[in-house]
LOMAR-799119 format. One record per residue: x, y, z of N, C-alpha, C in turn. Coordinates in steps of 0.1 Angstrom, whole numbers, plus 2048, in hexadecimal, padded with zeros to 3 digits. Layout:
<sites>
  nx  ny  nz cax cay caz  cx  cy  cz
   X   Y   Z   X   Y   Z   X   Y   Z
...
</sites>
This chain:
<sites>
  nx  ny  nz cax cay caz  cx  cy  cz
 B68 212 6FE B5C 21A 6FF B5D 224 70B
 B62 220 716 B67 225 724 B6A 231 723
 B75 22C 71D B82 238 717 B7E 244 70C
 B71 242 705 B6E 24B 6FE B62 257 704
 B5F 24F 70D B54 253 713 B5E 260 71E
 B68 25D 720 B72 265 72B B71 270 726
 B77 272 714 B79 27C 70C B69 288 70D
 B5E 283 70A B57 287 708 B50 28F 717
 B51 28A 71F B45 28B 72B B55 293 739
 B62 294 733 B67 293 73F B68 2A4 746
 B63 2AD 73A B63 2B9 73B B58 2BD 744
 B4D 2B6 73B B3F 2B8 746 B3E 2B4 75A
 B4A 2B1 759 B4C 2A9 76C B59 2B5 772
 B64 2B9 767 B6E 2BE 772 B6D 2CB 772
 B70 2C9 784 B6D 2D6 791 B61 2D0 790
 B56 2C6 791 B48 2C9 794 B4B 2C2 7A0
 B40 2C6 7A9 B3F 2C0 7B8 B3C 2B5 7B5
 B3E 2A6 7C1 B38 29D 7B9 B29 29A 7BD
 B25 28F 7B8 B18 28B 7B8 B14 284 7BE
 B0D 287 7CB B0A 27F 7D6 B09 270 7D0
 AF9 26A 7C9 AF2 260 7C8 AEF 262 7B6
 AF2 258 7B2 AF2 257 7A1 AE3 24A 79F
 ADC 249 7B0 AD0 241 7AB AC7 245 7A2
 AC3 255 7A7 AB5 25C 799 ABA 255 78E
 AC6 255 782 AC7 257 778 ACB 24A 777
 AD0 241 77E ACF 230 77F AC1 229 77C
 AB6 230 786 AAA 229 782 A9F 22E 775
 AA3 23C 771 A9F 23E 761 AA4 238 757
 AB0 230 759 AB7 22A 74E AB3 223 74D
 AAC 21A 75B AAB 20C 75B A9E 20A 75F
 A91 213 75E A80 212 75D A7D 209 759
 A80 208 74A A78 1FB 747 A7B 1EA 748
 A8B 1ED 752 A90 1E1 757 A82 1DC 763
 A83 1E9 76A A7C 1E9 779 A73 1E2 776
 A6C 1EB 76D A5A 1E8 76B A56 1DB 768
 A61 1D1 75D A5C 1C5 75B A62 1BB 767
 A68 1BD 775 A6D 1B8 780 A60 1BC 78C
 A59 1C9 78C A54 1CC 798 A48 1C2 79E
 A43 1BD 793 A33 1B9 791 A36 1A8 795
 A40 1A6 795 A45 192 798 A43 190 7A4
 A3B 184 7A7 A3A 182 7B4 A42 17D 7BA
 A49 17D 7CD A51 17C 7D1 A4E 170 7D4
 A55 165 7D6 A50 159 7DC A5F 153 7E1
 A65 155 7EA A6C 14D 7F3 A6A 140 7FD
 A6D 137 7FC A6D 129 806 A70 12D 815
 A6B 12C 81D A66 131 829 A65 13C 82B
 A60 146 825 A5E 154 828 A57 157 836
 A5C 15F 83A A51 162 848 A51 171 845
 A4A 177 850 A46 185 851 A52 18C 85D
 A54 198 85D A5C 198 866 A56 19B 872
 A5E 198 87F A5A 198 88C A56 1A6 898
 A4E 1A5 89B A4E 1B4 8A7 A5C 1BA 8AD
 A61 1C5 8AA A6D 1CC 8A8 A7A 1C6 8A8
 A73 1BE 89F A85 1B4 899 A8E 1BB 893
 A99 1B9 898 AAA 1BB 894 AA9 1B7 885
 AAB 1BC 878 AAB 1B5 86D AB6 1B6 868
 ABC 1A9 868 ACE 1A9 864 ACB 1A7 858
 AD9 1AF 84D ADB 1AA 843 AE5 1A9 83E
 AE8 19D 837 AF8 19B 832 AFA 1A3 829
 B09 1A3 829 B0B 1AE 820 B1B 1A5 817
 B1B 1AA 810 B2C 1A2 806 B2E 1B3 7FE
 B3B 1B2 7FF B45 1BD 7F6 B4B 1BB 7EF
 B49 1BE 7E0 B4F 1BB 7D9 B58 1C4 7D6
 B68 1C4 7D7 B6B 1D0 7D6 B77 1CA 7C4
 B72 1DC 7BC B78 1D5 7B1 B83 1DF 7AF
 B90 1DD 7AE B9B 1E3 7B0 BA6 1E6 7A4
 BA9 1F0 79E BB3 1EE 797 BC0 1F7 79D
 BBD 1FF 7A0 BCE 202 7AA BCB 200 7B7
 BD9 200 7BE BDB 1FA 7CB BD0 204 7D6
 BD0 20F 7D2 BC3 218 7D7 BBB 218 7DC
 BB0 211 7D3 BA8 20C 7D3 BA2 1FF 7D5
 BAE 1F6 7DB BAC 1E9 7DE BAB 1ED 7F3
 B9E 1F1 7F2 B9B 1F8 803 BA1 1EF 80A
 BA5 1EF 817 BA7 1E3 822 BA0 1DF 82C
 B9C 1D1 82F B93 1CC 838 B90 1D7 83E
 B99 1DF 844 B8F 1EB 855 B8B 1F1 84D
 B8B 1F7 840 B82 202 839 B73 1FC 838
 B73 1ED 835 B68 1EB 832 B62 1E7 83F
 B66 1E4 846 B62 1DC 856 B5C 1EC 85F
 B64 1F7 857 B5D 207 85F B51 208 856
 B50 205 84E B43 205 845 B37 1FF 84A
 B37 1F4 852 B32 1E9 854 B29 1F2 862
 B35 1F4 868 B35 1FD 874 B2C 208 877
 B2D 212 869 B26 21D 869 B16 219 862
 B17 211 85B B09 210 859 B01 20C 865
 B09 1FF 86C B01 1FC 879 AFF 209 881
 B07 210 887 B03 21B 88D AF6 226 88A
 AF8 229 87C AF6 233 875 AE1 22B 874
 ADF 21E 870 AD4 218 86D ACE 217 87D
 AD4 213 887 AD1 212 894 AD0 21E 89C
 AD5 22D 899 AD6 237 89E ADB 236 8AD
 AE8 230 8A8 AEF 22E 8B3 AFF 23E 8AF
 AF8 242 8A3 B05 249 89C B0A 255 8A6
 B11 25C 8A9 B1C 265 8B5 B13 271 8B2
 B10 272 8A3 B09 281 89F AF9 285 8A2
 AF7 277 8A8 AE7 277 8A6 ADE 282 8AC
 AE8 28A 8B8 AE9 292 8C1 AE5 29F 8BE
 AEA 2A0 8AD AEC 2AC 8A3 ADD 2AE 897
 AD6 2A4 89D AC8 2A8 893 AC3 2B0 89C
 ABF 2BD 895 AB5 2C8 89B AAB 2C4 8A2
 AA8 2CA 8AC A99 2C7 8B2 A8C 2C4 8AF
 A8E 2CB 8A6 A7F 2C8 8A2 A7E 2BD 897
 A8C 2B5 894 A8A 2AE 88E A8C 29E 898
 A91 2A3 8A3 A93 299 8AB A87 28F 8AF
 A7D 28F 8B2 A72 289 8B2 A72 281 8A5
 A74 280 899 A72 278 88B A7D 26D 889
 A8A 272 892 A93 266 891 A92 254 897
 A97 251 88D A8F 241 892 A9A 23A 892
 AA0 22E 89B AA9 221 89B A9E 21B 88F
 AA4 214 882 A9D 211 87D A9C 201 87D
 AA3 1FA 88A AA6 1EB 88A AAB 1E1 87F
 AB6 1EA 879 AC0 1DF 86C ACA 1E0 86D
 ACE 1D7 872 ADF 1DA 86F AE7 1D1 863
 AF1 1CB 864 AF8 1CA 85B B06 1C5 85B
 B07 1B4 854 B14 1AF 859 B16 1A9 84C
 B2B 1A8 84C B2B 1A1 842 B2A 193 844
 B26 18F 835 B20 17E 835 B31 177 838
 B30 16A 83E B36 15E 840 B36 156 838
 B2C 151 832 B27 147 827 B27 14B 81A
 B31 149 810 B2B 149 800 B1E 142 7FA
 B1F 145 7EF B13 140 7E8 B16 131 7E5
 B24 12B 7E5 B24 11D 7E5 B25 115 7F3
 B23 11C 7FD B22 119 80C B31 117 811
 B3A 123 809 B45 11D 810 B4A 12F 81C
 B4D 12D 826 B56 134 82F B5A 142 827
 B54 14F 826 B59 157 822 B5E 16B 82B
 B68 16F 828 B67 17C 830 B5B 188 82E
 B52 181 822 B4B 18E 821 B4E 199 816
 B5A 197 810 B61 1A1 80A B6B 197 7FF
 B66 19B 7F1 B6B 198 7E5 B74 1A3 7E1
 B80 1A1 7DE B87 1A9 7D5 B8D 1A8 7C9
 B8E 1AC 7BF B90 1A7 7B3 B97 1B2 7AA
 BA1 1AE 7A5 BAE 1B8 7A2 B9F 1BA 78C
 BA2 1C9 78C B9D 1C7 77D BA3 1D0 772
 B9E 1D3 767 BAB 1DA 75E BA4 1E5 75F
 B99 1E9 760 B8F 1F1 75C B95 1FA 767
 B99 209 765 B9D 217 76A B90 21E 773
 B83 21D 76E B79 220 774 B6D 218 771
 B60 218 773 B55 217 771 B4C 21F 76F
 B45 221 766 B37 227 766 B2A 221 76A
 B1D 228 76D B12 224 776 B0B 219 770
 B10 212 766 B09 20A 75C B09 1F8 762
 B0B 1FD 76E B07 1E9 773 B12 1E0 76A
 B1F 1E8 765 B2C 1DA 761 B35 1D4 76D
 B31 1DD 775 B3C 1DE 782 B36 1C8 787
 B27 1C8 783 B1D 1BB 78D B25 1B0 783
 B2A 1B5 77A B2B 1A3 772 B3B 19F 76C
 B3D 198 772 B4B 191 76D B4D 18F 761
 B44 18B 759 B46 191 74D B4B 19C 743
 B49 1AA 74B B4A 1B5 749 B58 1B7 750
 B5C 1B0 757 B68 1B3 75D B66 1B8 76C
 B58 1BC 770 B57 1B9 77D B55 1AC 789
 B4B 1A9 78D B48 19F 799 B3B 19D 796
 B33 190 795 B27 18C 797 B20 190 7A4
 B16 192 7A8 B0B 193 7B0 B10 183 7B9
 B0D 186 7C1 B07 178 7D1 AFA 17B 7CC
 AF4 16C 7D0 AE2 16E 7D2 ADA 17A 7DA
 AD7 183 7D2 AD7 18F 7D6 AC2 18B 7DC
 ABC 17A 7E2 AB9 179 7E9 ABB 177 7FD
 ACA 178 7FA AD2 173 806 ADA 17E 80B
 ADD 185 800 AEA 18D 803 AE5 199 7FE
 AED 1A8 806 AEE 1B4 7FF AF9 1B5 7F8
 AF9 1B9 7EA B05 1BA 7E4 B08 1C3 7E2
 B19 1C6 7EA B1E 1D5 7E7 B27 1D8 7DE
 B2C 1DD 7D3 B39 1DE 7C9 B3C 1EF 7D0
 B4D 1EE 7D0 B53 1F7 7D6 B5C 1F8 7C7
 B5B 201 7C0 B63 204 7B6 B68 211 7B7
 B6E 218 7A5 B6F 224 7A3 B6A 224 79B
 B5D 22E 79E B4F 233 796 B57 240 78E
 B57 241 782 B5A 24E 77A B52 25B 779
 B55 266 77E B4F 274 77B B4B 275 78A
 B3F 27A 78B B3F 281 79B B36 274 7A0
 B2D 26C 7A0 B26 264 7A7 B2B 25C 7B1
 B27 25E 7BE B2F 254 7C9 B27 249 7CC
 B1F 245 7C6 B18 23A 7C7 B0A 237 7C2
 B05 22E 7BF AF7 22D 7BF AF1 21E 7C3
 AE3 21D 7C2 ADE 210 7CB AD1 211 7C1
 AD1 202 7C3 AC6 1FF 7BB AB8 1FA 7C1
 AAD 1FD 7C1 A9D 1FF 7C5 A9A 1EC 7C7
 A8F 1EF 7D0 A8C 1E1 7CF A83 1D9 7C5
 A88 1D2 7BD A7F 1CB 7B1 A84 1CD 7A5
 A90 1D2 7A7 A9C 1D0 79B AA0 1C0 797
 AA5 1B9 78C AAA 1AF 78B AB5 1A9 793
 AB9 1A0 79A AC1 19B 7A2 ACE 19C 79D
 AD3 19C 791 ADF 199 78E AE8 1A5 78D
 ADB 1B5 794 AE4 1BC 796 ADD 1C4 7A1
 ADC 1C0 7A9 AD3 1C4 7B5 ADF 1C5 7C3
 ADE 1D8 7C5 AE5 1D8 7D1 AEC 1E7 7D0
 AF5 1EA 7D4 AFE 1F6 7D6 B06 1FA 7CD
 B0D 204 7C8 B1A 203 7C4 B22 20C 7CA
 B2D 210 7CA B35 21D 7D5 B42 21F 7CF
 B44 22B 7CF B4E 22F 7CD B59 22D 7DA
 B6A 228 7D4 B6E 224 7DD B70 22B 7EC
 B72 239 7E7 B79 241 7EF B70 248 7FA
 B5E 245 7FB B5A 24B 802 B4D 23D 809
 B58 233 807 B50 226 813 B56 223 81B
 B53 227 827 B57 224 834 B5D 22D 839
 B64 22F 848 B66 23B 84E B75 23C 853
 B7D 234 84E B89 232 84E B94 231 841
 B9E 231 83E BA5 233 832 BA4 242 828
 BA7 241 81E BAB 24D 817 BA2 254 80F
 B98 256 815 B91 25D 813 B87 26C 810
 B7A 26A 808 B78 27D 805 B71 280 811
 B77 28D 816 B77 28D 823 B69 294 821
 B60 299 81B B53 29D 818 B49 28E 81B
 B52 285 818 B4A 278 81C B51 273 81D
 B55 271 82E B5B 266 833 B56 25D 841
 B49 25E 844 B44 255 84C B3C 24C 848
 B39 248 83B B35 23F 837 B27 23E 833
 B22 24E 833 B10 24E 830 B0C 24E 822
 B18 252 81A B12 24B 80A B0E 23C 80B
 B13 232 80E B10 228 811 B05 225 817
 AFF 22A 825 AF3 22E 82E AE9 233 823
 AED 23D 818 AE3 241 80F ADF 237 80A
 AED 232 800 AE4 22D 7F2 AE0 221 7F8
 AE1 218 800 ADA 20B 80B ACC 212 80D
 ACA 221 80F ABD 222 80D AB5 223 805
 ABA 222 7FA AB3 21E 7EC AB1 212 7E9
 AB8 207 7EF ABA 1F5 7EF AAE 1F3 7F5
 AAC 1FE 804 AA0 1FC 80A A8F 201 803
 A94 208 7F9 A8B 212 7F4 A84 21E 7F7
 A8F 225 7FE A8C 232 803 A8D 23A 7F4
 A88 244 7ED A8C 250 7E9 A93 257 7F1
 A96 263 7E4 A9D 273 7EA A93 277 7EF
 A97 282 7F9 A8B 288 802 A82 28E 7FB
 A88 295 7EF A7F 29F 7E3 A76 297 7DB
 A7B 289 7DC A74 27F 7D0 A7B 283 7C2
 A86 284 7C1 A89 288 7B2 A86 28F 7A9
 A7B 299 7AE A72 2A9 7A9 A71 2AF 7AC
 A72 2C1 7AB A73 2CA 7B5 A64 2CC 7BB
 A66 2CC 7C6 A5C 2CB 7D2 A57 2BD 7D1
 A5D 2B0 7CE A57 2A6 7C9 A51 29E 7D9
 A4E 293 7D5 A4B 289 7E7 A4F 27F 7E6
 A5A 27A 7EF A60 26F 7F4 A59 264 7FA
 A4A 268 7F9 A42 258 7FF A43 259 80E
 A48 25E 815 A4C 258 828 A41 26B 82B
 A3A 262 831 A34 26F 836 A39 279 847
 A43 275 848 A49 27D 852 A55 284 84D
 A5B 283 83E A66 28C 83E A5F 29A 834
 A63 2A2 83E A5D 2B4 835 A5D 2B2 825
 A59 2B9 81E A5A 2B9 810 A67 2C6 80E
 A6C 2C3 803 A79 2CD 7FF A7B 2CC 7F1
 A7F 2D8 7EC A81 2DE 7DE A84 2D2 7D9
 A93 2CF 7DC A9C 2C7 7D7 AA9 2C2 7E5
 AB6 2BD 7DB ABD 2B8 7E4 AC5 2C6 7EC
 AC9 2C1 7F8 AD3 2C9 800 AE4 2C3 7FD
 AEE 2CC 7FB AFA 2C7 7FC B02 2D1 808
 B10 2CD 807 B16 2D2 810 B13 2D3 823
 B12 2DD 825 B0F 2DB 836 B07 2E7 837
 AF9 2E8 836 AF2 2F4 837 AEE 2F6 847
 AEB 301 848 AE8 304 858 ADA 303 85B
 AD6 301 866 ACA 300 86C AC2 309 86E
 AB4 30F 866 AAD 308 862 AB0 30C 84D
 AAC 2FE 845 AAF 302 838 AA3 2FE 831
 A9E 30D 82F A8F 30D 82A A91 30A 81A
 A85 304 813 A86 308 804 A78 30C 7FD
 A77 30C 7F0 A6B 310 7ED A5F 309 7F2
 A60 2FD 7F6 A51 2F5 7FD A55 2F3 80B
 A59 2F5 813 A5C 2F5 820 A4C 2F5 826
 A4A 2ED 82E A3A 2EC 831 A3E 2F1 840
 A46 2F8 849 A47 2FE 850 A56 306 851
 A5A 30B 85E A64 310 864 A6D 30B 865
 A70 2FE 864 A78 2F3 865 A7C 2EE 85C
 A7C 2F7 850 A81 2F1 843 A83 2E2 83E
 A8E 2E3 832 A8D 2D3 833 A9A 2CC 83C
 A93 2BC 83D A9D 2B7 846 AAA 2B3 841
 AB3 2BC 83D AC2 2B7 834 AC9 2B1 83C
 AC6 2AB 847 AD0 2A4 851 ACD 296 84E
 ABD 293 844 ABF 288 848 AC8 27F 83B
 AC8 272 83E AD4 266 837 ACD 267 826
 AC1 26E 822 ABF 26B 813 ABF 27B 810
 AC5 284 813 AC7 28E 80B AD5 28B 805
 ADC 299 804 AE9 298 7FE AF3 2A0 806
 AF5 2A4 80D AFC 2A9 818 B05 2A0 81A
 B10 2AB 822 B1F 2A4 821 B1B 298 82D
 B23 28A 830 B22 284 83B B1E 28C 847
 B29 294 84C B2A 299 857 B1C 2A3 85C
 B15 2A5 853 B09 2A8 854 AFB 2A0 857
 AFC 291 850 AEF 28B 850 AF1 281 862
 AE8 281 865 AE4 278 872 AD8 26F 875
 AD0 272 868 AC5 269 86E ABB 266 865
 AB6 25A 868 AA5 254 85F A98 25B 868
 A8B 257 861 A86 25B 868 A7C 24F 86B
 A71 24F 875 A67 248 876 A5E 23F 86A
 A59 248 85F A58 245 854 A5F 23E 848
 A6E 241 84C A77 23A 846 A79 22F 84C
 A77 22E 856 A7B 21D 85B A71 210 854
 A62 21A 855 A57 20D 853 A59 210 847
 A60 217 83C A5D 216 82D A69 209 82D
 A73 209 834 A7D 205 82D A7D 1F2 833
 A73 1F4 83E A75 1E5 847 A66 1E3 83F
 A60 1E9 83C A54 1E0 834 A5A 1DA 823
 A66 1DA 822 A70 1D6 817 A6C 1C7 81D
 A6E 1C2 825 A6F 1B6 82D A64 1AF 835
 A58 1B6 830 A4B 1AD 835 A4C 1A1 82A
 A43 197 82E A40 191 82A A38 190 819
 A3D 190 80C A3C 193 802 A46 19E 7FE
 A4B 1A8 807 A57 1B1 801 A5F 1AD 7FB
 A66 1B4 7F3 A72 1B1 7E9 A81 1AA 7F5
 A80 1B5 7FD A8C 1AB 804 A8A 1A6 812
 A7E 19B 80F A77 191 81C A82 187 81D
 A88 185 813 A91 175 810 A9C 17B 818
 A9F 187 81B AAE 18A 828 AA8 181 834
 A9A 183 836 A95 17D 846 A9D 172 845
 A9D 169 83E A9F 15C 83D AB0 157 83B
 ABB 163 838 AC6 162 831 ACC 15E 843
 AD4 151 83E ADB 14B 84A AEC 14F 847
 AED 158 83F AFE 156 83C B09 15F 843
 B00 166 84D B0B 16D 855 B11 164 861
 B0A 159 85E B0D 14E 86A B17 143 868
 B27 143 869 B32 140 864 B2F 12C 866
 B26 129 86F B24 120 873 B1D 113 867
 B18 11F 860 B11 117 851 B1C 112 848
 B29 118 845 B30 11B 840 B3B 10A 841
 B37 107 831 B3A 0F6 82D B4C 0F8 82D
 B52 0EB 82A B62 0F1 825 B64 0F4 81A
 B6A 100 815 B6E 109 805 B7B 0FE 7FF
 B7E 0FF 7F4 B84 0F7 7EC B94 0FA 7EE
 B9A 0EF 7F3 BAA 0F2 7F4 BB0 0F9 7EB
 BB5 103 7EC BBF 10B 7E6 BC9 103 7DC
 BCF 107 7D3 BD6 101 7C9 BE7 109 7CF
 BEE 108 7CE BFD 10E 7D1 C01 111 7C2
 C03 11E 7C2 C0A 125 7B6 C15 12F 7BD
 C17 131 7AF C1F 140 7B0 C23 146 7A2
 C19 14F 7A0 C17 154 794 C1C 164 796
 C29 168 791 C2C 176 792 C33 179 7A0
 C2F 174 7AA C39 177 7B6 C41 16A 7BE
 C4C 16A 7BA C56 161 7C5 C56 162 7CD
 C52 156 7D7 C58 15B 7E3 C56 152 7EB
 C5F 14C 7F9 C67 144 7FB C60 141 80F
 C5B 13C 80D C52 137 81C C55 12D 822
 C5F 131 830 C61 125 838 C60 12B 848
 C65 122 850 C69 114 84F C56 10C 84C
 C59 104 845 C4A 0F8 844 C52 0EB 843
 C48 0E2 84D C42 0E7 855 C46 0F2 85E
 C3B 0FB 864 C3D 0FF 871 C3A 0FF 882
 C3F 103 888 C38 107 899 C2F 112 89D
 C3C 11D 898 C34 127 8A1 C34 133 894
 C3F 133 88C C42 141 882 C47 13A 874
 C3F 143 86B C3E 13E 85E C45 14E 859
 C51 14D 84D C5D 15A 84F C55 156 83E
 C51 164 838 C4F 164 82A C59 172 822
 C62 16A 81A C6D 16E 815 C6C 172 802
 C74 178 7FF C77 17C 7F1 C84 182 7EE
 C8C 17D 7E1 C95 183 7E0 C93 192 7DB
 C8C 194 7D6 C89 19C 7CE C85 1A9 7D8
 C88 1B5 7DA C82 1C1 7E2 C75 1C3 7E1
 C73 1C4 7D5 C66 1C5 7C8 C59 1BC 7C9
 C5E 1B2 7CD C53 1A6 7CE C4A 1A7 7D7
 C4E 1B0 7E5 C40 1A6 7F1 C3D 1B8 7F8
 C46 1C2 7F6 C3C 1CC 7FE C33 1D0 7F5
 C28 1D7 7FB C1A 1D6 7F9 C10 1CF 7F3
 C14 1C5 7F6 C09 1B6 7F4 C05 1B5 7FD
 BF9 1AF 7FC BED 1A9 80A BF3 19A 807
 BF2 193 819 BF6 188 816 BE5 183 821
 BE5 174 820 BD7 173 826 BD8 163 829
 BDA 15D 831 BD8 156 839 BCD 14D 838
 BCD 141 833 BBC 137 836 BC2 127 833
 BB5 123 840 BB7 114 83F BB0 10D 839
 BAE 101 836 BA8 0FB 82C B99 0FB 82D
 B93 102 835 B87 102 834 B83 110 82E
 B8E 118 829 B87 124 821 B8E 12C 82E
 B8C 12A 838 B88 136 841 B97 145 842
 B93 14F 846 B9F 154 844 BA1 156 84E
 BB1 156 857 BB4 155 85F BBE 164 866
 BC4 16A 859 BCE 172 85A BCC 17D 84D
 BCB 188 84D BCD 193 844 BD7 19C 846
 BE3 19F 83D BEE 1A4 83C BF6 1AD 837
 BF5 1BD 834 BFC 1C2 82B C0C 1BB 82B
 C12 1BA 825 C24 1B6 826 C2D 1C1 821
 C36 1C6 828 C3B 1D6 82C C48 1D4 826
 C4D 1C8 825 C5B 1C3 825 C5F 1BA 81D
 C6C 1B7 819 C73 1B0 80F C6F 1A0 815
 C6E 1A1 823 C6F 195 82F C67 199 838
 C60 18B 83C C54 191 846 C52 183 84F
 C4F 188 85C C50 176 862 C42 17B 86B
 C38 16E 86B C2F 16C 86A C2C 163 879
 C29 16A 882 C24 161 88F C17 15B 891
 C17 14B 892 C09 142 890 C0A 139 89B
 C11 140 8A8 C11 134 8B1 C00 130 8B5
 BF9 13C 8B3 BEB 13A 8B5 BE2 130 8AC
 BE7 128 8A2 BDF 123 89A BDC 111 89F
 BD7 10E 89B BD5 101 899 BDD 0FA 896
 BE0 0EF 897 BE6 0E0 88D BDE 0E1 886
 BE7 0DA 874 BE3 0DD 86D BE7 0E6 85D
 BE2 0E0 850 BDF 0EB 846 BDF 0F6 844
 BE4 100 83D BE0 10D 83C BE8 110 82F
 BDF 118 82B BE7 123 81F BE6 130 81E
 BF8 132 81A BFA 146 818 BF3 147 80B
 BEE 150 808 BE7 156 7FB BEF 165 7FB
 BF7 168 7F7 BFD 174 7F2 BFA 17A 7DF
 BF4 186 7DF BEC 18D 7D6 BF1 19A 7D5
 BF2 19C 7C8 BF3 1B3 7C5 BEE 1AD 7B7
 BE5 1B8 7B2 BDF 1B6 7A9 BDD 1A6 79F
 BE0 1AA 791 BE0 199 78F BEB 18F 793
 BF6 196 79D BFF 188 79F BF9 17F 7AD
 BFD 175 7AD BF6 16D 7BB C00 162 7BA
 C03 163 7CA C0C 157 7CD C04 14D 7DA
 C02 143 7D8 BFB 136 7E1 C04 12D 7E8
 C07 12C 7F4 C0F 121 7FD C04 11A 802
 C10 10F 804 C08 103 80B C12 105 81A
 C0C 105 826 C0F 103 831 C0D 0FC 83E
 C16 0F4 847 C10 0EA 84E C16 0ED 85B
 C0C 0F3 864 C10 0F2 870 C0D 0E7 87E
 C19 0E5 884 C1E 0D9 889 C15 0DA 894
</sites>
């Protein structure tokens, strides 16, 4: 179906710029999902209200779904992700310097930041970050990317956890986020790979990470600044009214047909459509729209209560099984001391594989690209003790059992 859909629709995309946020036409599709979800009462076991200018953390898990090596991001891509939102939500960001004046007074630290979770949903030790090799070439905005079924990744308790899928979205859409009071089993983000986080190979039109900052403000339930109508309202009564969306990098001041002053609209801020390098900031209004998500009866009150960024919770994960399915390769000396030498006869076999490191309690210890036919591995820092190599490229995976002395 994928594949036919290419033929038809692929004319209507090439040379088009792409497409900031694909939420508008995510939540028309899916209205009458919303509507029988909005009206359910929330009821979480210890709910509280949130606190006088509380820090509101939230976990976050990535799912990242990969079919070429590409697109399988690496830990610092997603760990800058992590990074820029904290800055970017805290107004801690380098650019914040760069909102006009007269818009300077509206900017707000909006007190959320944002880590990845420790704890799975079976309470076991996790990085935060799911990766999962799949056949599928792209995705479309249709929520297949949330279910294993489909060939993507299931949802985390999307009462505990933010769920992010990092795919390849097909046609121009770099992402969209779903509103609060959607059904759980697909409640959260999606992103195109190439413009999350502020590191790796990236569209340099977006490469600090504020598509992500956007569509997170949809999770929160911010609108576009226009409201999705020309001259429409975004609900936050501090951001100007404006035609519609801004792209590219317009200059200061960018008036449109409803401009309710001199100051045109605010295209700098994180819910227009402007390139990264342009947006810097939320505003006042935007903070209490998006932290009143998390009062007491809000859609996402049950984060107050989410303990899984805290590795401490984190039970033992299920010993690893030793295989070697599709890659040989030849790990000694075991026991060891200090250096664990991981070998192949083959040239073919071990460069560019991730190799990864964990001891029996799930936890991961070591993350690896492998460059070389032969690779020797220094663990004088580890523990006595259990451990397993987990070596992976797409579907092959090879599992050691290792014992250090």
């Amino acid at each position: 179906m994928k594949v036919f859909l290419v033929f038809i629709i692929t004319a209507l995309f090439y040379q088009a710029e792409a497409q900031r946020c694909g939420t508008e036409e995510y939540v028309k599709q899916h209205q009458l999902v919303y509507n029988s979800h909005l009206n359910t009462p929330l009821t979480v076991q210890g709910a509280r209200d949130t606190f006088s200018n509380e820090v509101i953390v939230i976990p976050v898990v990535i799912h990242i779904l990969y079919h070429t090596a590409g697109e399988n991001i690496g830990d610092a891509q997603v760990l800058s992700q992590i990074d820029a939102l904290n800055k970017d939500y805290r107004r801690k960001n380098e650019d914040a310097e760069n909102t006009p004046i007269p818009f300077q007074q509206f900017a707000a630290d909006t007190r959320i930041v944002f880590c990845l979770a420790k704890v799975d949903p079976q309470g076991r030790y996790t990085s935060g970050i799911v990766r999962k090799y799949t056949k599928d070439e792209f995705w479309l905005s249709d929520d297949e990317m949330k279910f294993s079924s489909k060939g993507g990744d299931d949802a985390w308790d999307a009462t505990k956890y933010l769920n992010i899928w990092v795919c390849n979205l097909f046609g121009r859409t770099l992402g969209y986020g779903v509103f609060p009071g959607g059904p759980s089993n697909t409640d959260g983000v999606v992103m195109q790979y190439n413009v999350f986080g502020t590191k790796g190979a990236l569209n340099p039109q977006f490469n600090k990470g504020r598509t992500a900052v956007h569509e997170i403000g949809h999770w929160l339930g911010l609108k576009h600044l226009w409201g999705d109508a020309s001259c429409g309202d975004d609900g936050v009564y501090d951001t100007p009214q404006q035609q519609t969306n801004n792209s590219y990098c317009p200059l200061f001041p960018r008036k449109s047909l409803c401009s309710p002053d001199e100051n045109g609209d605010m295209f700098m801020n994180y819910m227009d459509f402007t390139d990264d390098a342009c947006m810097n900031l939320f505003t006042k209004g935007q903070k209490e729209a998006m932290r009143a998500q998390f009062a007491k009866g809000g859609f996402r009150n049950s984060i107050l209560t989410s303990t899984v960024c805290d590795s401490t919770n984190a039970q033992a994960g299920p010993i690893l099984e030793e295989t070697s399915d599709g890659i040989a390769v030849s790990v000694y000396p075991n026991p060891f001391t200090t250096e664990v030498v991981i070998n192949t006869e083959s040239f073919t076999q071990l460069p560019e594989k991730t190799l990864k490191l964990y001891d029996v309690a799930g936890r991961l210890h070591l993350t690896q690209k492998l460059r070389s036919q032969k690779t020797t591995l220094r663990l004088s820092n580890l523990k006595a003790g259990v451990y397993f190599i987990k070596i992976e490229s797409g579907q092959s995976l090879s599992v050691h059992k290792i014992i250090k002395q």
